[in-house]
C-alpha positions, 0 to 999 in steps of 0.5 A: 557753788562750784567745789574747790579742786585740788592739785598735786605735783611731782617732779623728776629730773632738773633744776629747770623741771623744777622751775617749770613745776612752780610756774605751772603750779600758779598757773593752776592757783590762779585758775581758782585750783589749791596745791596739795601735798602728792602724798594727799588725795588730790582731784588732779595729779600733775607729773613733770617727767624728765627722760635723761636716764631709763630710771625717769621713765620707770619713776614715771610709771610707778608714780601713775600706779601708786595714783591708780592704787590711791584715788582711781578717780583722780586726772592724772596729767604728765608733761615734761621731757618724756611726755615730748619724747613718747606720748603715745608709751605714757598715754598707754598707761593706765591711769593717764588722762591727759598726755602735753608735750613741750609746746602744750604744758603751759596751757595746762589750765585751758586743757583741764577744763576740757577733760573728763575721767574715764576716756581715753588718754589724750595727746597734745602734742606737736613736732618739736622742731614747731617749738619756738616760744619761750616761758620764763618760770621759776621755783619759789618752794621756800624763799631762801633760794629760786631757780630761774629758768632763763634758757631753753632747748639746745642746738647741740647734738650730742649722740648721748642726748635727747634733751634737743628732741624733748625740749627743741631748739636754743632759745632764751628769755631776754635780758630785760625780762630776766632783770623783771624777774630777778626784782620781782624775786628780791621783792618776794623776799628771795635772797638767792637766784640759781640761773638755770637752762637746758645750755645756759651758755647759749643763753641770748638766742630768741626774737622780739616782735617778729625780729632776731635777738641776739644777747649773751650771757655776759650781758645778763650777768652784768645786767643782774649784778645791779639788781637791789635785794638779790645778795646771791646768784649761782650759775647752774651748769655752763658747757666749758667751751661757753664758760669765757675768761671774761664771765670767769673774771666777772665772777671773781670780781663780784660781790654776788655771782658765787665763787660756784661753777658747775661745768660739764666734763662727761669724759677725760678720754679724748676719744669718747669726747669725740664719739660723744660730739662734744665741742671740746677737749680735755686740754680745753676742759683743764685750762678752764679749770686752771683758769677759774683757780687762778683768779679764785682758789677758794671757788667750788667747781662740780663735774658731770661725768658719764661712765660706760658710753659705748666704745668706753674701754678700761683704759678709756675709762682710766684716762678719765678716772687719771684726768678728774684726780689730777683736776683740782674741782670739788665734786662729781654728778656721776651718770650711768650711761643709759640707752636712749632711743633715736640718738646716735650712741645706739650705733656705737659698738662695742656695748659696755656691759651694764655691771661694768658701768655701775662697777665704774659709777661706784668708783668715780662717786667714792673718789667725789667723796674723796675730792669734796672732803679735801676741799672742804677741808682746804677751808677749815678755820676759815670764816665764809658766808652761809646762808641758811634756809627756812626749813626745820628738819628735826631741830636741825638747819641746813646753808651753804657757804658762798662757795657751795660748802654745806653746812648743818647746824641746830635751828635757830628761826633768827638764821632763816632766811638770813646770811650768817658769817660763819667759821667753818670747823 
């Protein structure tokens, strides 16, 4: 009788990591694997990567060795962005048995059965412009919520980025499949779906027996608002040149889109806009902004900010500091700009000190936690929907509020799982 293997994974990066985790996940229980805990001996150990800041890659690295420390003789397989990006750097690792690039992953089965402890690291890889395919995935972690991955890839070029090197061009699932997807949820018992992508905006690109398909994300969000048993849908990020009037008042006129935006700025300074090739400005960033307001006061709206982009001067940097507090948004993710190799950033100069970019990250997360106690506090008194999820976490339970306010409270196990009115003190 064959003996039972056991899997364990790991996850850095994005929501669309995430995803992809889950998927490989059955991928690997349907082939007679069982899941494990990454803290447990496991015979494999599969690490999604992800290779937006120098941190990943670091993670990635002291994950393998506290593996090697653990259960030497275990497989260690990555995958993910990083693994695209640098599969010759990982397979050096020591410890890596096996090395699958973005077109590889999703076969990790059929590599498994072909591997053997002990020889050198193998590749599977291939050029990134031969990417084409897409793989719909998504998380079921708890049944509360689930991250839908309905785009890939990217055909931007932004000089920061390596995410269209890692993940190729712009494709996505089509419209039909998403819909299959979202019932399947709903009969899983899934009472939230988070759409997720690389340029979710974009979504719509792909080919269908051999011919060209072209959707947009309009469409799908029509599409999805019919869809029985799913009572919540939160888009992840839209580029703010993507995010239209009609989409923004759709949203304000659903009853299951989130009043939720979450809308990459990266810079208030016209200037580094233009250095970082982003396809927008700043006067275009605010209407939207004005936009969603209008037709949604209540909405939440979080803001991806980069701090210390090469050329980024003190009054660069105060331009962008003046613009995000004249903004009316709830939240900021703050990235601190890292150096990543083969984009075109590397040849913008001057360097912003590396001190100085933190000083910069620290002052833009003080004033997010300025923005998001005002909003919150905007909504004191006001009864908003929370839908809780499953998790006990020392007696206590945590939900968010339809416009992403978080809410913590004693576990109640008839709350799980379950949307509860909720009056906001």
């Amino acid at each position: 009788m064959e003996q039972v293997k056991t899997v364990a994974f790991h996850t850095l990066g994005c929501k669309l990591n995430f995803s992809e985790t889950s998927s490989l996940s059955r991928l690997l229980e349907q082939d007679g694997f069982v899941k494990t805990d990454f803290d447990n001996t496991a015979d494999v150990y599969v690490i999604n990567t992800c290779s937006v800041t120098d941190n990943a890659d670091k993670e990635c690295r002291q994950l393998v060795r506290r593996i090697q420390r653990r259960a030497p003789e275990s497989m260690v397989v990555i995958t993910g962005c990083y693994a695209q990006l640098k599969p010759e750097e990982i397979a050096s690792i020591e410890g890596v048995d096996l090395v699958l690039g973005a077109a590889e992953k999703f076969n990790i089965a059929e590599h498994l059965k072909n591997l053997t402890k002990g020889d050198s690291a193998k590749i599977c890889s291939c050029d990134i412009e031969d990417v084409n395919s897409f793989h719909s995935s998504y998380s079921l972690h708890d049944r509360t919520r689930t991250f839908l991955k309905v785009q890939d890839g990217c055909d931007y070029g932004c000089t920061f980025c390596t995410i269209p090197m890692a993940r190729g061009k712009s494709r996505s699932d089509s419209v039909a499949n998403v819909v299959k997807n979202a019932e399947s949820l709903a009969a899983n018992g899934v009472k939230e779906i988070v759409l997720t992508g690389v340029n979710l905006g974009d979504f719509g690109k792909g080919f269908e027996g051999g011919k060209k398909r072209e959707e947009t994300f309009y469409e799908l969000i029509q599409e999805l608002e019919k869809v029985e048993g799913i009572e919540r849908y939160r888009i992840s990020s839209i580029e703010p040149n993507l995010l239209t009037a009609e989409i923004i008042e759709f949203v304000a006129n659903s009853s299951k889109f989130m009043p939720h935006f979450h809308i990459p700025l990266q810079s208030g300074s016209n200037e580094i806009l233009g250095l970082m090739r982003r396809r927008y400005r700043r006067e275009l960033y605010a209407e939207k902004v004005g936009m969603i307001k209008q037709f949604m006061p209540h909405c939440a709206i979080g803001v991806d900010v980069i701090v210390g982009f090469p050329a980024e001067s003190d009054a660069h940097f105060q331009e962008t500091y003046d613009f995000l507090h004249s903004l009316d948004v709830s939240y900021l993710h703050v990235f601190t700009y890292s150096e990543r190799a083969n984009t075109l950033a590397l040849d913008i100069k001057p360097v912003v000190p590396v001190h100085v970019r933190h000083e910069r990250n620290k002052i833009l997360r003080n004033l997010s936690v300025k923005k998001l106690n005002y909003f919150t506090e905007q909504h004191i008194g006001q009864t908003r929907k929370v839908l809780f999820e499953s998790h006990n976490k020392d007696g206590m339970m945590e939900g968010y509020t339809d416009n992403y306010i978080k809410i913590t409270t004693p576990f109640r196990e008839e709350w799980s799982n379950n949307i509860v009115a909720w009056e906001l003190r």
